[in-house]
C-alpha positions, 0 to 999 in steps of 0.5 A: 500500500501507499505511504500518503500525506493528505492535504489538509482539506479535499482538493479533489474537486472540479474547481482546484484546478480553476482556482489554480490556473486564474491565480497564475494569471493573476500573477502574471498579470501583476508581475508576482509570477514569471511567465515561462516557456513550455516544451511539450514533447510528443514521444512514442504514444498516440497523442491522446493528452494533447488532444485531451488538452485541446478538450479542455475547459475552464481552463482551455488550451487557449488560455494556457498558451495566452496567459500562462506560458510561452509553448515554444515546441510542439509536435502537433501543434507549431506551424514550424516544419521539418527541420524549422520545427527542430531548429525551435526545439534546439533554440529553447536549450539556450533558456528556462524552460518546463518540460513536458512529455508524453509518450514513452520513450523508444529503447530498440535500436538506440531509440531508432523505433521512435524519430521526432525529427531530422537535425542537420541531415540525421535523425532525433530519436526521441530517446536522444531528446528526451535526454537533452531536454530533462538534463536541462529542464527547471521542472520535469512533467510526465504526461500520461501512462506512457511517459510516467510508466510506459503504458500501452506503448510498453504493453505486451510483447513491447516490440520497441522496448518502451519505458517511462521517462523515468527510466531515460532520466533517472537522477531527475526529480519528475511529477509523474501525472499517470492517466490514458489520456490525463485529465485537461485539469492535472495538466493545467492544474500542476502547471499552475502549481509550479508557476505560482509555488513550484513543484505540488506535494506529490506522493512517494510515486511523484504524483500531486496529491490534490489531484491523485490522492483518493480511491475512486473507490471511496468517492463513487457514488455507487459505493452504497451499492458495494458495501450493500453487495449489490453488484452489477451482473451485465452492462448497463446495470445501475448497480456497483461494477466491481464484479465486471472488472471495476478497478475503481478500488486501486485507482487513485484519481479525482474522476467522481467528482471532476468528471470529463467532457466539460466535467459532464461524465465519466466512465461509470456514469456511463455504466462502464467500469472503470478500467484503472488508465491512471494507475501504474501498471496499465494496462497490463496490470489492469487487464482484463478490463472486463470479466463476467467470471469472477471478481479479481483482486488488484493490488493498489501499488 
């Protein structure tokens, strides 16, 4: 089991990462807080954060980029091509920047299973810039499963030998934000934190505290149906999902109470069981991710 340290009142909820980002603007714009620049780096993954961020609301993409960093790279997102594209990616070594990453991080072939870029007539694994880029980084943020622990890219058989940025960075202090894809407001929410008082309180696995520091278990508004035994028996049912294969109990993440799509839903409001996405270990651990047959124990690491 984890070693906790809970904040002193719930911050889990659909408004902290509001609070947080318009404090940042606040300070910005009183020139308390420093506006830094942000390297998003896309490694080997399907892109589903930025896309998840490109999704968000209150706070968005746009006011991200318009009032509280500088995105100087982007793979997805920069107009810049080619190797215009890298030559902006290079240019920000010379400066503060924050570091983000997601996607995991390519082994096979000294990273060759994973190109972001040609750099002077060669290819740049993105081994080689996840490297260069965490060495000089003021503050590290892995995003997503892939990047915290290796997720579905590392999933069975793992044919390009994926691993977490952890494992490419060892010696660097990181805030790890698992999720398949993170949840707009961790980003934002931790981004925010790290301008306004520098890296959150996080647990012994690097992750915030005010966003991944409860059991989805013990805040899911079919918990009553749990401790009355009352289980779901098929998809659909309104009942608990723990016997189809719910890995609420060993999750540990705000989903009931923040919600997703504009804070309007989440998996089990659905009726779908949740399958454990921001969790160490998915998806492997966490599979299969529904079961008719028996009711399976995870450990919550």
């Amino acid at each position: 089991m984890e070693n906790y340290i809970l904040p002193p009142e719930p911050l889990t909820n659909e408004a902290i990462a509001a609070r947080l980002t318009t404090g940042a603007r606040n300070g910005l714009a009183n020139g308390s807080v420093k506006k830094k620049n942000l390297v998003y780096l896309e490694l080997n993954g399907c892109s589903g954060n930025i896309i998840s961020l490109l999704n968000g609301a209150n706070p968005d993409f746009e006011y991200m980029i318009g009032s509280m960093v500088n995105l100087v790279y982007s793979n997805s997102l920069m107009a810049a091509e080619g190797e215009k594209a890298i030559e902006r990616l290079m240019n920000a070594l010379d400066e503060d920047y924050i570091l983000a990453v997601e996607g995991a991080v390519a082994l096979r072939d000294k990273g060759l299973y994973n190109i972001i870029g040609t750099w002077k007539g060669k290819p740049l694994t993105g081994l080689e810039a996840a490297k260069m880029l965490g060495e000089k980084a003021s503050h590290i943020l892995a995003v997503g499963a892939c990047a915290t622990h290796g997720g579905v890219s590392a999933a069975r058989p793992n044919p390009s030998q994926s691993v977490g940025l952890q494992d490419v960075l060892p010696d660097k202090n990181m805030i790890k934000l698992p999720g398949c894809p993170v949840h707009p407001d961790w980003f934002l929410g931790t981004l925010a934190h790290i301008l306004l008082y520098g890296d959150p309180d996080t647990d012994n696995l690097g992750r915030p505290l005010m966003f991944y520091s409860t059991l989805i278990h013990d805040r899911c508004p079919r918990r009553p149906f749990f401790d009355r035994g009352i289980f779901a028996e098929k998809l659909g049912d309104k009942t608990c999902l723990f016997k189809l294969g719910c890995r609420g109990p060993v999750t540990r993440t705000d989903c009931p109470t923040r919600q997703w799509n504009g804070h309007v839903n989440w998996p089990i409001g659905d009726d779908t069981p949740c399958i454990g996405c921001a969790q160490f270990g998915f998806p492997d651990a966490m599979a299969p991710f529904i079961s008719y047959d028996t009711t399976r124990v995870v450990k919550d690491e």
